[in-house]
C-alpha positions as a Markdown table, in Angstrom:
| # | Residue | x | y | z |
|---|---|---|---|---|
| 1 | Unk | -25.9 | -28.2 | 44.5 |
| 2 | Unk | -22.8 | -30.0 | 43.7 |
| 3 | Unk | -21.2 | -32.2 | 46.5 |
| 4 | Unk | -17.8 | -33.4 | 46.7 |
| 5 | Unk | -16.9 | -36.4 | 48.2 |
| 6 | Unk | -13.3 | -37.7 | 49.2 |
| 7 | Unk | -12.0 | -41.0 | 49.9 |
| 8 | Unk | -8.2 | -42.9 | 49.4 |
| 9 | Unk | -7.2 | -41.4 | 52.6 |
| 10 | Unk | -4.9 | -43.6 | 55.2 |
| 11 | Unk | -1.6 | -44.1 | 56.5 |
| 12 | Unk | 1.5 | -44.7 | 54.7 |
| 13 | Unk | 5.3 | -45.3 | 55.5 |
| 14 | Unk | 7.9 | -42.1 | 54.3 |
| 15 | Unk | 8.9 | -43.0 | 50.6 |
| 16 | Unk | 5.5 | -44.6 | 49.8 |
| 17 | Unk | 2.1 | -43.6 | 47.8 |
| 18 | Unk | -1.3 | -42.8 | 48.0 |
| 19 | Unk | -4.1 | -42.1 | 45.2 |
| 20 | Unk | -7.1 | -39.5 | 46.6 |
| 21 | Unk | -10.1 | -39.5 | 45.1 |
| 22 | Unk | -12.9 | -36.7 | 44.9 |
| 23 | Unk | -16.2 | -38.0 | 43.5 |
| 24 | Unk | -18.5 | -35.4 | 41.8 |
| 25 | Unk | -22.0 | -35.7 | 42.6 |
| 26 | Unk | -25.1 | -33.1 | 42.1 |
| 27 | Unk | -23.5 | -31.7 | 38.6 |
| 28 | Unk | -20.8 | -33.1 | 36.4 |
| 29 | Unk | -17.6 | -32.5 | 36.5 |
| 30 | Unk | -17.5 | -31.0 | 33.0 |
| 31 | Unk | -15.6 | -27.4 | 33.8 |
| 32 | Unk | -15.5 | -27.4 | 37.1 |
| 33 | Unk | -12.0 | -26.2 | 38.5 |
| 34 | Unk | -10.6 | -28.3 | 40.9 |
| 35 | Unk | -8.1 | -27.8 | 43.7 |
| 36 | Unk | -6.8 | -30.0 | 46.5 |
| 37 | Unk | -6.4 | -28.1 | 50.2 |
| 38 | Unk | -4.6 | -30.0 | 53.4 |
| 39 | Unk | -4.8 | -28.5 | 56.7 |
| 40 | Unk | -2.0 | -30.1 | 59.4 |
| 41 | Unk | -2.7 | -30.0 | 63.0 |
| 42 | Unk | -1.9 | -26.3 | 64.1 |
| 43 | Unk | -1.1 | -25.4 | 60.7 |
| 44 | Unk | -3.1 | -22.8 | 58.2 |
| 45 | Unk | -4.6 | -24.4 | 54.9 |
| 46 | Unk | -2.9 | -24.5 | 52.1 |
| 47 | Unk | -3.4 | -25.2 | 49.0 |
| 48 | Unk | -2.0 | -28.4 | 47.4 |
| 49 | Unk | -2.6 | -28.9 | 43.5 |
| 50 | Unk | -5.6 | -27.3 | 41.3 |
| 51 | Unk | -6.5 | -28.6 | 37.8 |
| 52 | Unk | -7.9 | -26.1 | 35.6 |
| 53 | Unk | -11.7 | -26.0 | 34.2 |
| 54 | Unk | -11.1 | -24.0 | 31.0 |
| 55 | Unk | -7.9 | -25.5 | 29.8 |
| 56 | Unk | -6.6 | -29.0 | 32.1 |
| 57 | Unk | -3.8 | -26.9 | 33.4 |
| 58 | Unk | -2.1 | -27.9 | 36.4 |
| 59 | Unk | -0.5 | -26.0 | 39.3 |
| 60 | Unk | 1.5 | -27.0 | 42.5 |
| 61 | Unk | 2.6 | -25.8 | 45.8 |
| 62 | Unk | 6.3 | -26.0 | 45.6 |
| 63 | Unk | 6.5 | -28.5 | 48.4 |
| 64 | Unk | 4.8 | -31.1 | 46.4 |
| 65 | Unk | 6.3 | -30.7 | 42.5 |
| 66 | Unk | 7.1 | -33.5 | 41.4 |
| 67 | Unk | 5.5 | -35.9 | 43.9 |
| 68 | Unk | 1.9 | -35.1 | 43.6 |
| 69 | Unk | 0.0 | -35.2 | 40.3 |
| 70 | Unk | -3.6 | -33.9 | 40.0 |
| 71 | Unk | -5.7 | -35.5 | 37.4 |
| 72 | Unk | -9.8 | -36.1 | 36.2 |
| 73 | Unk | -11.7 | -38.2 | 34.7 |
| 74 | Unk | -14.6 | -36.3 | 33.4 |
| 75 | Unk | -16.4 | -40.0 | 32.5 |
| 76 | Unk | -16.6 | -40.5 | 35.7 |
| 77 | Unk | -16.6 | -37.4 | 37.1 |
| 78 | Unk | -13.9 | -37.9 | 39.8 |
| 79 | Unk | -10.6 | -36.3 | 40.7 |
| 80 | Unk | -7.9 | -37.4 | 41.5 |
| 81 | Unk | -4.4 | -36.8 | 43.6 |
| 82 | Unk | -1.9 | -39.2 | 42.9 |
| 83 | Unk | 0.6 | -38.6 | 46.3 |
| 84 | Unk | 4.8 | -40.0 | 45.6 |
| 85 | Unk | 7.5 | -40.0 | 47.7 |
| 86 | Unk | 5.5 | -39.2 | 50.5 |
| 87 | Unk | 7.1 | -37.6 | 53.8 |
| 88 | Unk | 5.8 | -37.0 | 57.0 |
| 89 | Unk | 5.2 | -33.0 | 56.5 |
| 90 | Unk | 2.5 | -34.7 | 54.2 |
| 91 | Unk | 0.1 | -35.5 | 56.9 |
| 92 | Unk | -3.2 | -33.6 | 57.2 |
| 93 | Unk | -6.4 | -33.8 | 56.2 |
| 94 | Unk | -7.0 | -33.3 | 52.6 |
| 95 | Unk | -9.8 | -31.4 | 51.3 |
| 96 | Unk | -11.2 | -31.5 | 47.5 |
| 97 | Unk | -12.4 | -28.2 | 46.6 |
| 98 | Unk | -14.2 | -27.1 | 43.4 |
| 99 | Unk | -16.3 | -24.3 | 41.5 |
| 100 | Unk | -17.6 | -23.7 | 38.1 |
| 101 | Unk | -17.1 | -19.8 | 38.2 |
| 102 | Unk | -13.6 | -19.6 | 39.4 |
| 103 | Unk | -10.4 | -21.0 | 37.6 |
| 104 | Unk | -6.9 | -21.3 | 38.8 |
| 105 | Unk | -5.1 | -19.5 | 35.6 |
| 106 | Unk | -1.8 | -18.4 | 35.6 |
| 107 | Unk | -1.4 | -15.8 | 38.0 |
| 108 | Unk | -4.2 | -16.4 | 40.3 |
| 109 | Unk | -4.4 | -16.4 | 44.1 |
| 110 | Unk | -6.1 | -20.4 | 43.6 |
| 111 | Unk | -3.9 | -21.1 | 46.9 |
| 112 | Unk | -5.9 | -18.6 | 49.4 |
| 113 | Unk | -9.0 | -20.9 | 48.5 |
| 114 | Unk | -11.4 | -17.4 | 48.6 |
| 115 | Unk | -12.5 | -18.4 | 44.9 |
| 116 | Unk | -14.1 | -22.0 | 46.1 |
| 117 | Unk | -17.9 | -22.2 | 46.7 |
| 118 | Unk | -17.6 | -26.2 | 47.2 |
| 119 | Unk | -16.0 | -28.4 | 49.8 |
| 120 | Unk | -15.7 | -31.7 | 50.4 |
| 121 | Unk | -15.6 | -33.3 | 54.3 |
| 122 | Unk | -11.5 | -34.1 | 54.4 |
| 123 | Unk | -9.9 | -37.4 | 54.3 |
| 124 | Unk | -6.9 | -37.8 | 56.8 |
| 125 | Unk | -3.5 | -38.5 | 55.3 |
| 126 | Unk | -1.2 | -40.0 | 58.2 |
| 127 | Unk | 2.4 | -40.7 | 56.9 |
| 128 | Unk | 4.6 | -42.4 | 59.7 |
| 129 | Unk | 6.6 | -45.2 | 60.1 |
């Protein structure tokens, strides 16, 4: 069974940047579709970036275009989140997510995180001066 496995996490001042990683281990990372999730203290989950299995597509919550850039390195099976311009809405825990049957294609509810059979633990994203 695959696992997923985040690290990068950590605090960072408004305006700065921070690179998440999500290792792939149990499978490669060959088709997999991935997708980054935060959840923010007495918030609902929501779904960041996902990064397409079939095609390398990319899609964004509109909060995040242009700052964040999801990205893979299939070599080394690892994901990435490359976090810009960060703010303090930003904080929460960020969860990799991925699945081999599902794909975030244009038009798909990717977001609700209902297609996603594999989670990774979270890594805490504090952004604060």
């Amino acid at each position: 069974q695959v696992q997923l496995v985040e690290s990068g996490g950590g605090l960072v001042q408004p305006g700065g940047s921070l690179r998440l990683s999500c290792a792939v281990s149990g499978s490669t990372l060959g088709y997999y579709t991935i997708a980054w999730f935060r959840q923010a203290p007495g918030k609902e989950r929501e779904g960041v970036s996902c990064i397409s299995g079939s095609d390398e597509s990319t899609y964004y919550v509109d909060s995040v275009k242009g700052r964040f850039t999801i990205s893979r390195d299939k070599a080394k099976d690892t994901a990435y989140l490359e976090m810009a311009s960060m703010k303090p809405e930003d904080t929460a825990v960020y969860y990799c997510v991925g699945d081999l049957n599902y794909d975030c294609i244009e038009g798909s509810s990717w977001y609700t995180g209902l297609g996603f059979h594999s989670w990774g633990q979270g890594t805490q994203v504090t952004v604060s001066s």
